[in-house]
C-alpha positions as CSV (number, residue, x, y, z in Angstrom):
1,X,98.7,74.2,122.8
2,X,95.9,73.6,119.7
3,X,92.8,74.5,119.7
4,X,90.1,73.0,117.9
5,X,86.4,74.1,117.2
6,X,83.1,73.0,115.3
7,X,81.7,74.1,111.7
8,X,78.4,74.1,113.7
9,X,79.7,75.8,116.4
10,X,82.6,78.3,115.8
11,X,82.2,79.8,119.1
12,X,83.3,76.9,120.8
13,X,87.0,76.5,121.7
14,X,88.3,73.7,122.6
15,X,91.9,74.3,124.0
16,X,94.5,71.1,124.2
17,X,98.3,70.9,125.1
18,X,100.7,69.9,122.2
19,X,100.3,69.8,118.6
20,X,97.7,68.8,116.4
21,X,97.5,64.7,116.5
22,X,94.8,61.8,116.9
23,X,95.8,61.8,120.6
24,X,95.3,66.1,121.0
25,X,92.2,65.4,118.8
26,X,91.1,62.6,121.4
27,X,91.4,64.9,124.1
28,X,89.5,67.7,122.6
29,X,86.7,65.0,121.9
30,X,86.2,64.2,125.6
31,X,85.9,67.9,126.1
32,X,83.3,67.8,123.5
33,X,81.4,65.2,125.4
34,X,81.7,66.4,128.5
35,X,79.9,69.8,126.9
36,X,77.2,67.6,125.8
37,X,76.5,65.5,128.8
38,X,76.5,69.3,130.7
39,X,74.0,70.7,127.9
40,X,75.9,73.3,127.4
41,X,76.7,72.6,123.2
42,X,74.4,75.4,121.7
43,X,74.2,72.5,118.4
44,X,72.7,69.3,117.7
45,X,75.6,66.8,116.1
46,X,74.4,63.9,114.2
47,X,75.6,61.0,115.0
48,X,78.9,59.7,113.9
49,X,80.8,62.8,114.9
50,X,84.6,62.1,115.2
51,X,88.2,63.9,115.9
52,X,88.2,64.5,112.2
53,X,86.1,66.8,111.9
54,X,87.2,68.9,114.4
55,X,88.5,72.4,112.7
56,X,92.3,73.1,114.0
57,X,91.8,77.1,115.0
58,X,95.2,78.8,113.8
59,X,96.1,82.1,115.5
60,X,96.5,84.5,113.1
61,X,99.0,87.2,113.5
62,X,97.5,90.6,114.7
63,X,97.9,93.6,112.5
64,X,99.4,95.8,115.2
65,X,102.8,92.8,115.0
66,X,103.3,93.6,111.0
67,X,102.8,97.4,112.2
68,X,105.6,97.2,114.6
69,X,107.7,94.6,111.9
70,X,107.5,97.3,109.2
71,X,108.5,100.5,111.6
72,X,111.5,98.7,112.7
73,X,112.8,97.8,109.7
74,X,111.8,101.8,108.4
75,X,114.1,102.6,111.3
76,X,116.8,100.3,110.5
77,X,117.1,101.5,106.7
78,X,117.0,104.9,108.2
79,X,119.8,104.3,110.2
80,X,121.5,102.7,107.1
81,X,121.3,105.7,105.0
82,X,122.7,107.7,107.8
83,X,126.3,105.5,108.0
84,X,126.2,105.4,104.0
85,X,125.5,109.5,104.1
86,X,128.4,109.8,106.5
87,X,130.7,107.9,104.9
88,X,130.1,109.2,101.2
89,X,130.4,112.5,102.6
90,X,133.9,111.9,103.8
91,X,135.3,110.4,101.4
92,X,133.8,112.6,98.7
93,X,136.4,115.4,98.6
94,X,139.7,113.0,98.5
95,X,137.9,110.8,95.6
96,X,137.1,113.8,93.5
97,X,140.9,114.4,93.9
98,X,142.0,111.4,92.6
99,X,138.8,111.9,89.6
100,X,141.1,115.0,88.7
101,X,143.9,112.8,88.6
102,X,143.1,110.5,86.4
103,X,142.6,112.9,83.8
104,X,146.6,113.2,83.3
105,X,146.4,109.5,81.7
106,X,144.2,110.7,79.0
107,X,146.7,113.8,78.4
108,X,149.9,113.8,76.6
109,X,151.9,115.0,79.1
110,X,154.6,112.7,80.7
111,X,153.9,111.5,83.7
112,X,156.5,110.7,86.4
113,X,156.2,106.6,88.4
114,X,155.4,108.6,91.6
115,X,152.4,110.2,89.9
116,X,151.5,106.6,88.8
117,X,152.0,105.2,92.1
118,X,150.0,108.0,93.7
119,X,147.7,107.5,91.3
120,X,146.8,103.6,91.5
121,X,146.6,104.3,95.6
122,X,144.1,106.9,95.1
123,X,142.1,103.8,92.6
124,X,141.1,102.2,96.1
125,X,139.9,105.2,97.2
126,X,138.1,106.2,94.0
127,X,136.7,102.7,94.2
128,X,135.6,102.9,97.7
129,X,134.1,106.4,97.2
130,X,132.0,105.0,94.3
131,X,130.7,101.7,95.6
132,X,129.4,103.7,98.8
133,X,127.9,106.4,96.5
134,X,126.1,103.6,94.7
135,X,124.6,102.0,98.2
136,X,123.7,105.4,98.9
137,X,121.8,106.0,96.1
138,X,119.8,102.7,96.3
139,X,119.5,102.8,99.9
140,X,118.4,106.4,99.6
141,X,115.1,105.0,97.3
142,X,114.5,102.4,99.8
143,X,114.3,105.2,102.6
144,X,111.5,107.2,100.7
145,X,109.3,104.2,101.6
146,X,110.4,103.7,105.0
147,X,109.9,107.6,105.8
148,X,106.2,107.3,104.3
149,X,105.9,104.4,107.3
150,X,107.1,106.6,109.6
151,X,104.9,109.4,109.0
152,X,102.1,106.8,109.0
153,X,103.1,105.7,112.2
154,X,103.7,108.9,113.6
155,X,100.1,110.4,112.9
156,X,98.0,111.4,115.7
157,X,94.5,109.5,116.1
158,X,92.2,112.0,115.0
159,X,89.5,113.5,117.4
């Protein structure tokens, strides 16, 4: 569906199927003349009126849709700092194991190839721990913005 209207007459509507095209702009033309034959055009158009000057009317997006965009997306980074919380919490204790670790490279006391071994196991771990620590961190700034939205959202009218 398109709708067209008038610069003289913005209050008319003039509702066609399809898209915008000569033909849809034909069609809203005859509605335009039938208005006119009926007397029921508020405004005088000169003469040599056409199609092209009808004004496509574009629907614009209602505030209440961005509303609802930006709560769900608050909710879903919510719910993303939650999983990273959970998971930085539980590997927390087993990488700051390894973190001890590592300290007997910098040492000069021998170490044994099972210490090593353990040791470069405990790497992925370290690794894992810190990347999700990281994402947490970032995701945790991110969810300052989308608890302000929430509150917003949450707010009772006031009387």
């Amino acid at each position: 569906m398109v709708q067209y209207t008038l610069a003289q007459s913005p209050e008319i509507i003039l509702t066609v199927a399809g898209k915008d095209s000569a033909k849809a702009r034909d069609k809203a033309m005859d509605q335009l003349m039938k208005l006119l034959d009926e007397g029921k055009l508020p405004t005088e158009l000169e003469d040599g009126f056409g199609p092209k000057q009808l004004i496509e009317v574009k629907e614009t997006p209602t505030d209440t849709a961005g509303d609802e965009d930006a709560i769900t997306q608050a909710v879903q980074i919510l719910s993303n700092l939650a999983t990273l919380k959970l998971k930085v919490q539980e590997s927390r204790t087993e990488a700051m194991e390894v973190r001890k670790a590592v300290d007997v490279l910098f040492s000069d006391n021998t170490v044994t190839e099972e210490e090593i071994a353990r040791l470069k196991e405990g790497f992925k771990i370290l690794k894992n721990y810190a990347q999700a620590n990281l994402r947490y961190q970032e995701a945790r700034a991110k969810a300052e913005q989308a608890r302000q939205v929430l509150d917003e959202a949450l707010k009772s009218p006031e009387k």
